[in-house]
C-alpha positions in Angstrom: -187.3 -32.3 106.8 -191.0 -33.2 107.2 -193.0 -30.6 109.8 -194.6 -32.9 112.4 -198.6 -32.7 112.9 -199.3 -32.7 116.5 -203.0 -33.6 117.8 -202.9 -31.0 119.9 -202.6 -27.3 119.4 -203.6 -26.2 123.2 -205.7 -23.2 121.0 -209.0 -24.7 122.4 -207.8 -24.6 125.8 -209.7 -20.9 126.2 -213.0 -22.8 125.0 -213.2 -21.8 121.3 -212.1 -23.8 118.0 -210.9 -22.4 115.2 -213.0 -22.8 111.3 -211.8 -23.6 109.0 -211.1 -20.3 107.6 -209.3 -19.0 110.7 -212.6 -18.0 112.7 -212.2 -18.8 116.7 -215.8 -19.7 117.8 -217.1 -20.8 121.3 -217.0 -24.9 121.5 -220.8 -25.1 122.3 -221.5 -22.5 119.0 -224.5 -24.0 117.1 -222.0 -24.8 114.4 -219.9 -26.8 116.2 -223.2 -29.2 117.5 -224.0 -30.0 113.9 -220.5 -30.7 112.6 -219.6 -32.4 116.0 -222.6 -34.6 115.5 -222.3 -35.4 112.2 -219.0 -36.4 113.0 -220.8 -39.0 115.9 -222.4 -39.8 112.4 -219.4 -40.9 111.1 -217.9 -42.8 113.9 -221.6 -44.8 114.5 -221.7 -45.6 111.1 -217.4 -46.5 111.8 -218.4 -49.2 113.9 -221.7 -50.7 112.3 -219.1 -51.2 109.1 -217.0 -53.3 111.7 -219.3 -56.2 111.6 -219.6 -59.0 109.4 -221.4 -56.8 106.1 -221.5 -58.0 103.0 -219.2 -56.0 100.7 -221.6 -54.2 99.0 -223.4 -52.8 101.9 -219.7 -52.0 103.5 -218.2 -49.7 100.5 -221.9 -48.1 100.2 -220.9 -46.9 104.1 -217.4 -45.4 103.1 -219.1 -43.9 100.6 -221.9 -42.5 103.0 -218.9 -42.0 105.3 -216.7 -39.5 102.6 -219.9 -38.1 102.1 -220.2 -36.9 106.0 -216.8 -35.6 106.0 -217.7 -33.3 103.3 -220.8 -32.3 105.1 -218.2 -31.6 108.0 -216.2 -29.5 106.2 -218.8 -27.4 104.8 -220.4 -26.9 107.9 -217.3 -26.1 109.9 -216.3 -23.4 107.3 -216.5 -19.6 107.7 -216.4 -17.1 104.4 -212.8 -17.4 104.2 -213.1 -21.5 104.3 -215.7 -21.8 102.1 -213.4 -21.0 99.3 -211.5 -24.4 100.1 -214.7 -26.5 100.6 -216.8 -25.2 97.7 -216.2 -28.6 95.8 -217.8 -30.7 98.8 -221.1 -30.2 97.7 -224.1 -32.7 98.0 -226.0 -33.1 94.9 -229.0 -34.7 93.7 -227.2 -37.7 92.6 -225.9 -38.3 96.2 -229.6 -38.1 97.7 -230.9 -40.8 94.5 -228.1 -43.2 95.7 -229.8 -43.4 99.1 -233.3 -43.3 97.4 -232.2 -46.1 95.1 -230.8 -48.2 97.8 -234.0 -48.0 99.7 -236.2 -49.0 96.8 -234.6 -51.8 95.5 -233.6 -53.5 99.7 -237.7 -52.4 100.1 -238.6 -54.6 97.5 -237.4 -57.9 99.4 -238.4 -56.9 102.5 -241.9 -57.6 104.1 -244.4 -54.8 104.3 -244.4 -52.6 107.5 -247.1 -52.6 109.6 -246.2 -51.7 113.0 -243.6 -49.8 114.4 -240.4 -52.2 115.7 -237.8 -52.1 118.4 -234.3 -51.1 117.6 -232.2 -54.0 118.2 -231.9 -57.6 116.9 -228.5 -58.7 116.7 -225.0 -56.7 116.5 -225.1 -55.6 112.8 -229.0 -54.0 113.0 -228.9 -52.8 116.5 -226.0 -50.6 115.0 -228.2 -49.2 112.7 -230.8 -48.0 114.5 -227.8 -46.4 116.7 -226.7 -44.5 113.6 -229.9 -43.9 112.8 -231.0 -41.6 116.0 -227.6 -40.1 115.7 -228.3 -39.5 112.1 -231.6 -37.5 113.0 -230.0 -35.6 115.7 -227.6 -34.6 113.3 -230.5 -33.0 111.3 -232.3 -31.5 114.2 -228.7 -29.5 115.2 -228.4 -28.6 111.2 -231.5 -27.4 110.8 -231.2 -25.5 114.2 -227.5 -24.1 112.4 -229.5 -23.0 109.3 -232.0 -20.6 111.0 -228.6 -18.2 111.5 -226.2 -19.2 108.6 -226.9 -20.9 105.1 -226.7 -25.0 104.6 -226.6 -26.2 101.4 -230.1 -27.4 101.0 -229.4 -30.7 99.6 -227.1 -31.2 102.7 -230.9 -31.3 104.6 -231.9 -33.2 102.4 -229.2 -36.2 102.0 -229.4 -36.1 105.9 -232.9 -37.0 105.9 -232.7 -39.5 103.5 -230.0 -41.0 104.9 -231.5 -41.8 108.7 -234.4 -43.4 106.2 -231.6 -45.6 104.8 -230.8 -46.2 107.8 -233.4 -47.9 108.7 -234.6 -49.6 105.7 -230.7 -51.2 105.8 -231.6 -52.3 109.5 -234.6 -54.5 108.2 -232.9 -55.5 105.2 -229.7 -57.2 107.5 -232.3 -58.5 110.0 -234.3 -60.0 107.2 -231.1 -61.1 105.6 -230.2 -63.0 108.7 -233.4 -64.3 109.3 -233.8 -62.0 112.9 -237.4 -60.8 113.8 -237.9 -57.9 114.1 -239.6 -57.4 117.6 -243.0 -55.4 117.2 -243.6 -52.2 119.1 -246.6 -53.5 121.8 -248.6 -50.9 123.8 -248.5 -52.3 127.2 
């Protein structure tokens, strides 16, 4: 007989979460910010990848998406856990996906010569959402990394990736012929 998976455990009920690895921690631990916002990541970019993408641009996000979970993983990991998560590793490759990405959507898209307001229509104004959750992600994991080691390249695909972010946000307004709304000092 199959053991059932319940939701929840009633361990956090104190206030702490376990690691993976077996380490309790408190729930507002510096650890548990960036994982828990990366994970925000991952829902945001969840529901821009509910509207009407192209396919392309939609398995790029489960890919960006598998991506985050491994970021997860590693950053919710103690010494014991990192055994298990060792494999999840960002590499250079990952980060030149995003990089590549940007290039070639850049390439149709007008030059940029003012500063624009998030929004649009649905698809964009999704982006930009995942896009300021995407840098608050970094802020909390760079915060993490002044006590505990990150995987550099995990910075780094992070940073990239709000960039993407963007860039895909002007590349689906363009696309749809939506103008982008500059930024006017009032």
């Amino acid at each position: 007989m199959k053991k059932e998976f319940k939701v929840y455990t009633k361990t956090g009920d104190d206030g702490t979460t376990g690691l993976v690895g077996g380490t309790r921690v408190k729930k507002y631990d510096a650890r548990l910010e960036a994982y828990g916002t990366v994970d925000e990541l991952n829902a945001s970019i969840g529901v821009l990848r509910s509207c009407d993408l192209p396919d392309n641009i939609s398995n790029l996000l489960v890919q960006i998406q598998n991506k985050l979970f491994n970021i997860g993983s590693r950053l919710a990991s103690d010494e014991k856990g990192e055994a298990f998560t060792a494999g999840l590793i960002i590499t250079e490759e990952h980060i030149k996906i995003l990089e590549n990405t940007i290039d070639k959507f850049e390439e149709s898209l007008p030059a940029l010569s003012h500063f624009i307001l998030p929004g649009g229509e649905l698809s964009t104004a999704h982006c930009h959402v995942a896009r300021t959750v995407c840098r608050r992600a970094e802020r909390r994991i760079l915060e993490f990394s002044e006590s505990e080691p990150v995987q550099p390249e995990t910075i780094k695909y992070i940073n990239r990736l709000s960039d993407f972010l963007f860039v895909l946000a002007r590349k689906m307004a363009f696309d749809k012929n939506v103008d982008e709304v500059k930024w006017t000092k009032d």
